[in-house]
C-alpha positions in Angstrom: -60.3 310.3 -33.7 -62.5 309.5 -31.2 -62.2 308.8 -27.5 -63.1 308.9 -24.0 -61.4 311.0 -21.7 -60.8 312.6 -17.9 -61.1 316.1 -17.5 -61.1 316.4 -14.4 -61.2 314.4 -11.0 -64.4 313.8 -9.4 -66.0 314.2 -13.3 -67.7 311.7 -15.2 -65.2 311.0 -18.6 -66.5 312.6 -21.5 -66.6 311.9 -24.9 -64.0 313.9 -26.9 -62.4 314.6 -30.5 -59.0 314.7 -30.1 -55.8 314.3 -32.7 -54.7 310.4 -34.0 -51.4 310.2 -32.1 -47.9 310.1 -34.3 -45.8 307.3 -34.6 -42.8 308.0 -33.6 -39.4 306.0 -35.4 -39.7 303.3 -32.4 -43.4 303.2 -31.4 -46.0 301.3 -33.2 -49.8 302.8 -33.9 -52.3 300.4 -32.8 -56.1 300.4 -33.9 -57.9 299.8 -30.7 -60.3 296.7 -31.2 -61.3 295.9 -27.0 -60.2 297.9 -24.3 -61.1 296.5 -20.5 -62.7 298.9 -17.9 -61.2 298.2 -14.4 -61.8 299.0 -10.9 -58.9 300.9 -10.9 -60.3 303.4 -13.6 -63.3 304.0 -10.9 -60.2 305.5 -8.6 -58.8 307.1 -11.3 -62.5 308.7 -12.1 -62.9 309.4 -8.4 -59.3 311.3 -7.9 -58.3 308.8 -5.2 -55.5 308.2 -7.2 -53.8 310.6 -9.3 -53.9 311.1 -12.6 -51.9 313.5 -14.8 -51.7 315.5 -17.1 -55.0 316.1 -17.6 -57.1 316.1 -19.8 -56.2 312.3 -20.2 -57.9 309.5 -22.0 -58.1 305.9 -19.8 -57.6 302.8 -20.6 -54.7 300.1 -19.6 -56.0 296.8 -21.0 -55.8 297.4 -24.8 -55.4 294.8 -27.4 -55.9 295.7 -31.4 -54.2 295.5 -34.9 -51.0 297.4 -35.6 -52.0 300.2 -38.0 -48.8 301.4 -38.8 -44.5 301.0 -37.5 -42.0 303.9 -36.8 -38.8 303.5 -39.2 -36.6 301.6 -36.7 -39.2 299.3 -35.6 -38.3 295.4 -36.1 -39.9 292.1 -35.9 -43.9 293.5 -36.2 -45.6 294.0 -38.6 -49.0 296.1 -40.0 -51.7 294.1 -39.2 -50.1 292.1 -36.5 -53.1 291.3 -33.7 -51.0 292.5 -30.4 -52.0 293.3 -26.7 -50.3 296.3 -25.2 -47.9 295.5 -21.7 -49.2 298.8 -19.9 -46.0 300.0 -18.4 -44.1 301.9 -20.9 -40.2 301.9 -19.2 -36.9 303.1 -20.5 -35.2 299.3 -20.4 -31.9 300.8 -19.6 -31.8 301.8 -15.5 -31.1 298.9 -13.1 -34.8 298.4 -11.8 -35.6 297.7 -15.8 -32.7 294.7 -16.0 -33.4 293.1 -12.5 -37.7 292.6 -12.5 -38.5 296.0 -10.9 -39.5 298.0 -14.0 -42.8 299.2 -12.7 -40.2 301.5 -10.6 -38.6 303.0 -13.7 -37.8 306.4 -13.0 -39.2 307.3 -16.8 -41.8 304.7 -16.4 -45.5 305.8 -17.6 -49.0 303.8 -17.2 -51.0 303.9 -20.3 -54.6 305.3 -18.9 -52.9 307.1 -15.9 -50.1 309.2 -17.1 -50.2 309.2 -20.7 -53.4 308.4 -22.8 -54.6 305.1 -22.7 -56.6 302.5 -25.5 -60.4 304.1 -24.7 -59.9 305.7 -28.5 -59.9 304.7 -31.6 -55.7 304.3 -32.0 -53.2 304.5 -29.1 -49.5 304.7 -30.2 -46.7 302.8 -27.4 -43.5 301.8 -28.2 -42.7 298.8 -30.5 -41.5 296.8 -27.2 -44.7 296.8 -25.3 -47.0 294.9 -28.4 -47.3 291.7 -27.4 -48.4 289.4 -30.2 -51.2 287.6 -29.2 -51.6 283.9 -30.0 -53.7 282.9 -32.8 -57.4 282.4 -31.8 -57.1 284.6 -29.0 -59.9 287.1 -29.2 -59.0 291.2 -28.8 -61.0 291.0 -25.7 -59.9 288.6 -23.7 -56.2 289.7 -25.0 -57.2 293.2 -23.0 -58.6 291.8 -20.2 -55.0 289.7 -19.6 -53.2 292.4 -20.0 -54.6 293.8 -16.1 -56.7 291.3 -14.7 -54.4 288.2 -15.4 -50.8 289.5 -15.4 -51.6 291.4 -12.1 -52.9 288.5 -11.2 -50.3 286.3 -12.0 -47.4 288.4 -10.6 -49.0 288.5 -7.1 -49.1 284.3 -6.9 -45.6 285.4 -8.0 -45.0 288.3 -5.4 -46.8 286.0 -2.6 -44.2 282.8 -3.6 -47.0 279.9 -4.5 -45.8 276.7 -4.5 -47.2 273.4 -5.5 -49.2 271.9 -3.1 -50.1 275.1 -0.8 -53.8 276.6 -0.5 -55.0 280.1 -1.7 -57.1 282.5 -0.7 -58.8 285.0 -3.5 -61.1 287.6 -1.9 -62.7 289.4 -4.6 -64.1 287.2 -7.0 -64.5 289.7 -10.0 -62.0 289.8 -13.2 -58.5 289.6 -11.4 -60.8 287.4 -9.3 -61.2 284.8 -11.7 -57.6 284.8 -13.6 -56.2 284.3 -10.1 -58.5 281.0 -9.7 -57.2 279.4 -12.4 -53.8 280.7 -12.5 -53.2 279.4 -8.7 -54.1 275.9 -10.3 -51.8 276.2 -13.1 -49.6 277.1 -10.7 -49.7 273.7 -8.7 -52.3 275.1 -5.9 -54.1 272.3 -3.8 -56.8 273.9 -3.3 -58.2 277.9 -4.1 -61.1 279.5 -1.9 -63.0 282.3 -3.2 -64.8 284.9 -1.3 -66.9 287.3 -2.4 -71.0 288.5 -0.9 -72.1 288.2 -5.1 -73.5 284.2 -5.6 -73.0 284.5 -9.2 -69.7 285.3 -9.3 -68.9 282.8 -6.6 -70.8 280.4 -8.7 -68.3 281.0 -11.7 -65.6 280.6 -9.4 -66.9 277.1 -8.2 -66.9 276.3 -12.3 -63.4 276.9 -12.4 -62.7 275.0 -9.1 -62.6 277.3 -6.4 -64.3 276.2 -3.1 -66.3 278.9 -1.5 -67.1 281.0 0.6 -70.5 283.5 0.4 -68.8 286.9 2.8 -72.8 288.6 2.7 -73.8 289.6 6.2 -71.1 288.4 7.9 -67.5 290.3 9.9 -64.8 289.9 8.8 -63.6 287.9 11.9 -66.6 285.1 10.9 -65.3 285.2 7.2 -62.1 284.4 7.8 -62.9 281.9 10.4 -65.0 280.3 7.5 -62.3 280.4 5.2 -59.8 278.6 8.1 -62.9 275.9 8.2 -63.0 275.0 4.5 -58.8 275.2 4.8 -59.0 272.2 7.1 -58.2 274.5 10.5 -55.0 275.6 10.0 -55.5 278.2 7.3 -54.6 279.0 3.7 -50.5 279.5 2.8 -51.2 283.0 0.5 -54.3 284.9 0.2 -55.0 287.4 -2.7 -56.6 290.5 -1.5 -58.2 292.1 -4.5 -61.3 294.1 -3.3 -58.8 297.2 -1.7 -61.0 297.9 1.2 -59.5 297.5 5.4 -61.6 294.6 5.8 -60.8 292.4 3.4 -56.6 293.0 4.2 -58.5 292.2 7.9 -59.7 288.7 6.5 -56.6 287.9 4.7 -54.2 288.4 7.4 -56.8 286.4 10.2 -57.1 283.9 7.1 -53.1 282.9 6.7 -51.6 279.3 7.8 -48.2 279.6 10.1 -46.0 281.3 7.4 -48.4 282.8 5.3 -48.4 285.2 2.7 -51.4 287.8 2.4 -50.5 290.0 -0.9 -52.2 293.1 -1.1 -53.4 294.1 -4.8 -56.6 296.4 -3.8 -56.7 300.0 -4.0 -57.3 301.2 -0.8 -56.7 305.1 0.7 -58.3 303.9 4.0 -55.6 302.8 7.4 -55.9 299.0 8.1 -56.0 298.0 11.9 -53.3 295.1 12.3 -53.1 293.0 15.3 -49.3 292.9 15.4 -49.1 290.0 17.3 -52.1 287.6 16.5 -51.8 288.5 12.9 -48.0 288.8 11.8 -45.1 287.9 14.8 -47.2 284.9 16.4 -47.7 283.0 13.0 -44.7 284.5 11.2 -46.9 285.7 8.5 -46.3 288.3 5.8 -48.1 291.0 4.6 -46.8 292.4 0.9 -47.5 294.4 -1.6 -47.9 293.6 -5.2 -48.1 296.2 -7.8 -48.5 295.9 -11.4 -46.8 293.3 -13.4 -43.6 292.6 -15.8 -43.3 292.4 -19.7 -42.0 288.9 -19.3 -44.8 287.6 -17.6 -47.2 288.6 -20.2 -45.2 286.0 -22.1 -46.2 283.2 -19.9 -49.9 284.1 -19.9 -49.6 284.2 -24.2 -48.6 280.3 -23.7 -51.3 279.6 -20.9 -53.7 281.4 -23.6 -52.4 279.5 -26.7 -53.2 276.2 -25.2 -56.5 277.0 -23.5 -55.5 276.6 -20.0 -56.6 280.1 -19.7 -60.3 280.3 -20.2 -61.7 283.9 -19.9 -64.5 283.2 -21.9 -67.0 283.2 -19.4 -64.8 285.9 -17.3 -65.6 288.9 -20.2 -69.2 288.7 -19.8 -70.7 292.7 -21.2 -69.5 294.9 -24.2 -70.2 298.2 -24.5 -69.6 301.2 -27.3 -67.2 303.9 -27.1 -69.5 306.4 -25.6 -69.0 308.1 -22.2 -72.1 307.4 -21.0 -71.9 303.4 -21.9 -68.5 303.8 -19.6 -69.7 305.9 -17.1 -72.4 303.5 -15.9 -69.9 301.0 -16.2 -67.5 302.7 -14.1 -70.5 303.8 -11.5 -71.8 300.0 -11.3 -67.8 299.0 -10.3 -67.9 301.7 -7.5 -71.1 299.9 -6.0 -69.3 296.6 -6.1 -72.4 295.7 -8.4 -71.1 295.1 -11.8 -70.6 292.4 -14.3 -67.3 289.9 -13.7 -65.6 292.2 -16.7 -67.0 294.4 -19.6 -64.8 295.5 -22.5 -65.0 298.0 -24.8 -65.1 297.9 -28.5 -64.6 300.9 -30.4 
């Protein structure tokens, strides 16, 4: 089959024959139909985060059409249209039963330790195909299963409430799931930064005051942000972009007791005023990694009932070529591409 993989750090991916997996007796076989393309693959491209073993192919948002079931699999079917939970666990150890599972000690990410959906099939086991709600096109399907649940579980991970404000710096696919999720949510009122006008524009469509960070420090933009807050500040900001400043303009962004959730890849230190930033407003700075199975659920029923729009969020396609993903992946390192492309094999 076909497929696009990592040969080495610092490469381009390249296209590559390789095998159709097996389908093991709990695993189901799943024909690729979209598979997103993520900031996180540019890192993963780059070798600022490691990836192993290689040669691998990427890939963690994958939705597509079960081709075949192992012999003990139950409750799926062939031809069941499914989105793939990226985080393969062992369900057994105490971080899978208490809502830690991304620290499974035999946990794997599909796309960073074992070969992700940029093919033509990807095998996972049974528990990790999501059925998708009918109507619920493969590509939006694959962009929830990153953008949106990440999304979702830092609201989560940063303890939203009805009525409180939110920040979202970084108005690109988790961007744009965090807008409307905050509002689902019970936000009062989102602000989105970001330096593109077109994205910010987008965000304004789905409600999101704004706030344009181009030419300005990070001091101003937060100061902005504490000016369309009413003065006193937001109650949890979403850092997205992974870059010092931005963790800079959520901190200096935060209300007395606010939350600043860190979702960004970033290898660079952050300067932190310990006093002015954290232990004179009681604030909080946390991370957020990943998601759970069980809130892909919840995003299914936001989808099913269209309170979940990504149609305007998945705005580019491209072929399963290297060098359509390539300039994909080089446009997302500039901070210069589209809100989200997917691929369709």
């Amino acid at each position: 089959m076909r497929a696009v993989r990592l040969f080495a750090p610092g490469r381009p991916v390249e296209d590559a024959e390789i095998p159709t997996p097996p389908c093991g007796p709990r695993d189901v076989l799943v024909r690729v139909r979209a598979a997103g393309i993520c900031h996180s693959d540019v890192h993963y491209r780059a070798g600022r985060s490691r990836v192993e073993p290689l040669p691998l192919t990427l890939g963690h948002e994958v939705a597509g059409e079960i081709a075949a079931i192992g012999a003990e699999v139950q409750g799926i079917a062939v031809g069941d249209a499914v989105a793939l939970h990226y985080l393969t666990t062992c369900g057994r150890c105490d971080d899978c039963h208490h809502g830690r599972e991304m620290f499974c000690a035999e946990g794997s990410m599909l796309g960073h330790f074992r070969d992700g959906g940029w093919a033509e099939y990807i095998v996972v086991p049974a528990q990790n195909a999501v059925r998708l709600p009918p109507g619920t096109s493969y590509a939006h399907a694959a962009v929830m299963m990153c953008s949106s649940a990440t999304s979702l579980h830092a609201l989560r991970k940063g303890r939203l409430a009805a009525g409180e404000s939110v920040l979202v710096i970084g108005a690109g696919g988790l961007g744009m799931s965090a807008i409307q999720l905050a509002r689902l949510l019970g936000a009062a009122q989102v602000i989105a930064v970001d330096r593109d006008e077109g994205k910010l524009a987008l965000a304004a469509r789905f409600g999101a005051d704004t706030v344009n960070a181009s030419g300005l420090r990070p001091h101003d933009v937060a100061m902005a942000v504490r000016a369309s807050s009413g003065g006193r500040g937001v109650h949890v900001a979403l850092e997205l972009v992974g870059h010092a400043d931005t963790v800079q303009i959520a901190l200096q962004s935060l209300a007395p007791q606010g939350r600043a959730v860190v979702v960004g890849l970033n290898d660079v230190p952050v300067s932190i005023d310990t006093y002015r930033d954290l232990i004179g407003r009681e604030a909080e700075l946390i991370g957020s990694n990943d998601h759970l199975l069980s809130e892909l659920q919840e995003l299914m029923a936001f989808a099913a009932d269209g309170r979940l729009d990504l149609g305007p969020v998945v705005t580019h396609t491209v072929p399963l070529t290297a060098g359509a993903i390539n300039a994909v992946l080089d446009a997302l390192d500039r901070h210069a591409a589209p809100v989200r492309t997917v691929i369709v094999p």
